[in-house]
C-alpha positions in Angstrom: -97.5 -1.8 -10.2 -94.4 0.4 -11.2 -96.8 3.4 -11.6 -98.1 3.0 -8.1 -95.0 3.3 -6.1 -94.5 6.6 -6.6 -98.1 7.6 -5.7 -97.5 4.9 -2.8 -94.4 6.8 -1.7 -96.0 10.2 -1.5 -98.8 9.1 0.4 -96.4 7.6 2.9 -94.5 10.8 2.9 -97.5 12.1 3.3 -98.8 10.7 6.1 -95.2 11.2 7.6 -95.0 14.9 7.8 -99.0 14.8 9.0 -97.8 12.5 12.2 -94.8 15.0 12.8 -96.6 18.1 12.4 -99.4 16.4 14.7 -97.1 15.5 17.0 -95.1 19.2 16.8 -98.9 20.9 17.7 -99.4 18.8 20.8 -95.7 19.2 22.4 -96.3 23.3 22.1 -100.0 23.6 23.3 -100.8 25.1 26.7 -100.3 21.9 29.3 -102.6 22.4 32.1 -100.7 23.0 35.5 -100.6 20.8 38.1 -102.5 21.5 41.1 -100.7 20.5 44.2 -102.4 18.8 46.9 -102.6 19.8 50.2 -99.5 18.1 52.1 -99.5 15.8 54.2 -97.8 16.2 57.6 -96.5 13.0 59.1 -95.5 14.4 62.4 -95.4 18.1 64.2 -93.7 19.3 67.5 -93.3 22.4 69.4 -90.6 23.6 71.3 -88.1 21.6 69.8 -83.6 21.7 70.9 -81.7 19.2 69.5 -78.0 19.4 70.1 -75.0 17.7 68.0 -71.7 17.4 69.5 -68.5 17.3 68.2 -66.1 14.3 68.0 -64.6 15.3 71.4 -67.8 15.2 73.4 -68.6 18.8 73.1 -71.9 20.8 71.6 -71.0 21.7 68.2 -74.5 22.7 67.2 -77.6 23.6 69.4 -80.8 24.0 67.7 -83.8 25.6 68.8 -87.1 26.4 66.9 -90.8 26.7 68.1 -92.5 24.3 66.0 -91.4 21.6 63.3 -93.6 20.1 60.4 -92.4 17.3 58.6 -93.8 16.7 55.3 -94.3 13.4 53.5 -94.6 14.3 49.9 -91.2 15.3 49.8 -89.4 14.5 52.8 -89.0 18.1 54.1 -88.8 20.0 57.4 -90.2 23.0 58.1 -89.1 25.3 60.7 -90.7 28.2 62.7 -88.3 30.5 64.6 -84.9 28.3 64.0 -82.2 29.5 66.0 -79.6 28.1 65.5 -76.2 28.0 67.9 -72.6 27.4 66.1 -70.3 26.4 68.9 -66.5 27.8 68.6 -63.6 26.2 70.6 -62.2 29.6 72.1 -64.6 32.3 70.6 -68.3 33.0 71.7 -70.5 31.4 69.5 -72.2 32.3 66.4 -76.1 33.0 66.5 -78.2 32.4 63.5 -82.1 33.7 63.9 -85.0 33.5 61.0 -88.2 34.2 61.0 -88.7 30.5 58.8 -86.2 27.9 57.4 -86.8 24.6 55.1 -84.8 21.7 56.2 -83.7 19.1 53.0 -84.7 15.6 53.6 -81.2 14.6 54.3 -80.7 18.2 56.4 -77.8 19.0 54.1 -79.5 22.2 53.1 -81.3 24.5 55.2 -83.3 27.7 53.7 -83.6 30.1 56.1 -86.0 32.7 55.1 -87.5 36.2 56.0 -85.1 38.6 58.2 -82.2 36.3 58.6 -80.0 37.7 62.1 -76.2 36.1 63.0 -74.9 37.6 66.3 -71.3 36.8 68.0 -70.6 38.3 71.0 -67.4 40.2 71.4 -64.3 38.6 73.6 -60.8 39.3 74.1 -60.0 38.6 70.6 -63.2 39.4 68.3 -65.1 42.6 68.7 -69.0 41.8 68.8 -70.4 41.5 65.1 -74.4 41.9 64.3 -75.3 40.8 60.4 -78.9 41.3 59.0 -80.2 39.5 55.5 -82.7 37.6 54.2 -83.0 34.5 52.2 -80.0 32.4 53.7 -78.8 29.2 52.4 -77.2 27.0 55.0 -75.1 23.6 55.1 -74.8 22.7 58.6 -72.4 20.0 58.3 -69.9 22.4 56.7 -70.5 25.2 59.0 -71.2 27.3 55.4 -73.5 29.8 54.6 -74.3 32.3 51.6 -77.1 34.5 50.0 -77.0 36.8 47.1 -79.6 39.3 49.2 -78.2 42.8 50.9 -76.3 42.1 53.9 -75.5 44.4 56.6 -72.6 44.1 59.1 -72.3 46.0 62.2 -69.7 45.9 64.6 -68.8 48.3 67.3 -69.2 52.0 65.4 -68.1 50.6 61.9 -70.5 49.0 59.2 -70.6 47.1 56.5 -73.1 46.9 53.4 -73.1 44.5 50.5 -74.9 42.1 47.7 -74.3 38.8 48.0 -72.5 37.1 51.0 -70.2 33.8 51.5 -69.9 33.0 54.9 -67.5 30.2 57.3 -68.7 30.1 60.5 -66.0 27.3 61.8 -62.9 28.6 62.8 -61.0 30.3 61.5 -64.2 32.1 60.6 -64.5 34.5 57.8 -66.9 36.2 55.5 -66.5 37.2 51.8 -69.1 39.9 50.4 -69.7 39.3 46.6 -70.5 43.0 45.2 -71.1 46.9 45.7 -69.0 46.3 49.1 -69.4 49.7 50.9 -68.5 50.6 54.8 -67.1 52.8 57.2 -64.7 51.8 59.5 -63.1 53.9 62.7 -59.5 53.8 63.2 -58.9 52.2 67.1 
């Protein structure tokens, strides 16, 4: 019996390593892909304006888009021709036009895509400002938006281009570019 426990060993060991390396060949093959479905919409509508207030009874948000999909699989909101209206207390508002946008399920996060425009008129105090991109993530509730595409900011005879944007739309509004910053600006 002594004799055999050896042998009885290596065959375990054996047998070991063969179920590892078995295992090993099956985690690296080729998985085939999922195929996605088509997805289901739960409800559509066209010609959609929803508008939130603010706590003091006045429009804080307007939104506007031509047609919504809502989608079941994952709880998301499509949107054609979003234009979205970012009320300020004293200044004109703020703009925001895309060609598409994705809406999260909770509408925390809002992906607008294609040409991306945000206009402000000019008043007293602010000149008028015009700012092209693409690919623009939004969070409405915070009145925040970025992208790391080109931007391009005009206003009056000066321009700005840049990589990458950071942008607060709720006052005091600003905008931080993110790299290779270049613009002219006229002296008034």
């Amino acid at each position: 019996m002594r004799q055999l426990r050896p042998l009885l060993l290596l065959i375990l060991l054996l047998g070991a390593v063969a179920s590892w390396w078995s295992a090993q060949e099956e985690a690296t093959a080729p998985q085939p892909l999922a195929t996605e479905g088509p997805r289901e919409i739960d409800y559509y509508v066209t010609g959609l304006q929803v508008t939130r207030m603010n706590r003091d009874g006045q429009p804080a948000h307007r939104l506007h888009v031509a047609s919504a999909r809502h989608f079941t699989d994952d709880d998301t909101t499509e949107l054609e021709k979003p234009h979205l209206t970012v009320f300020q207390a004293t200044d004109p508002p703020w703009e925001v036009h895309a060609a598409r946008a994705l809406s999260s399920a909770d509408g925390n996060l809002v992906l607008l895509s294609g040409e991306v425009l945000i206009e402000r008129a000019g008043s007293d105090t602010t000149r008028p400002m015009r700012l092209l991109t693409r690919e623009l993530r939004v969070q409405p509730r915070q009145d925040y938006a970025e992208t790391d595409e080109k931007v391009r900011v005009e206003t009056d005879s000066d321009w700005l281009d840049a990589v990458g944007m950071q942008a607060w739309l709720r006052p005091p509004s600003r905008l931080k570019f993110l790299s290779q910053v270049k613009g002219h600006y006229v002296p008034r």
